[in-house]
C-alpha positions in Angstrom: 19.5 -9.5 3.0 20.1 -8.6 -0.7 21.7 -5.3 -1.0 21.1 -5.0 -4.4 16.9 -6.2 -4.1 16.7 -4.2 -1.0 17.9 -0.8 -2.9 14.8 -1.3 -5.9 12.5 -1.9 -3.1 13.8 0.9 -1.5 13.4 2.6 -4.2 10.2 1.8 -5.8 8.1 2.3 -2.6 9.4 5.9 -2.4 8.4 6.8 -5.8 5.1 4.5 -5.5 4.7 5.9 -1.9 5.1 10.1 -3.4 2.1 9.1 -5.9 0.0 7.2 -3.3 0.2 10.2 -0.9 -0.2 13.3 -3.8 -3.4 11.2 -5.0 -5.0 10.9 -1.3 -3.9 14.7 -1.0 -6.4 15.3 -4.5 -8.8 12.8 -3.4 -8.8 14.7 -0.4 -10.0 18.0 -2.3 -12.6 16.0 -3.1 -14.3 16.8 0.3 -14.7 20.9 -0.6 -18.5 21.8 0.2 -17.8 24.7 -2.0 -17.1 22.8 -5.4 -18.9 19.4 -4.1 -21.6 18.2 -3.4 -21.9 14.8 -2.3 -23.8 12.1 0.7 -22.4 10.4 3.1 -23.0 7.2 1.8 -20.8 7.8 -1.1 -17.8 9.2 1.5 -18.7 5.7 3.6 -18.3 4.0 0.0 -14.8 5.8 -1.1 -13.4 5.0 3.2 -14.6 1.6 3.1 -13.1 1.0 -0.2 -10.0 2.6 0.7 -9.4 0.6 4.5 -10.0 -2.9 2.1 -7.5 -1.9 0.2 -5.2 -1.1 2.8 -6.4 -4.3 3.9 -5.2 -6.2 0.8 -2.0 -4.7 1.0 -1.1 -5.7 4.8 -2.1 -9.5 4.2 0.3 -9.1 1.0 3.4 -8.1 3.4 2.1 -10.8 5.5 2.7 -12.9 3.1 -0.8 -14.4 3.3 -3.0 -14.9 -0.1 -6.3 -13.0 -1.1 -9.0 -16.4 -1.0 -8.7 -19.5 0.7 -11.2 -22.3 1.5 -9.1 -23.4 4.4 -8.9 -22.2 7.9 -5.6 -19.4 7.0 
């Protein structure tokens, strides 16, 4: 392994990974009653939108790519 690659990864996804988790923490405030008011479709939209994306991002680290024709 590269020492040197493995430290900006290492680094990036921490920073990355502090946004990612202080935006779901916002997003999250999103669900008071008491200064929302909102359906449950739209909460099935923002979860179904969200688990894609989580999707997305588990095929990338798979190494797999986004469309294919073929059988992968």
């Amino acid at each position: 392994m590269d020492e040197v690659k493995h430290n900006r990864f290492v680094k990036v996804v921490e920073k990355r990974m502090e946004v990612l988790i202080n935006d779901f923490y916002k997003l999250g405030n999103c669900a008071s009653r008491v200064s929302y008011d909102y359906t449950e479709d739209e909460v099935n939209v923002i979860l179904n939108e969200l688990e894609n994306q989580i999707t997305i991002l588990k095929e990338r680290f798979a190494g797999r790519k986004r469309f294919t024709l073929g059988p992968d």
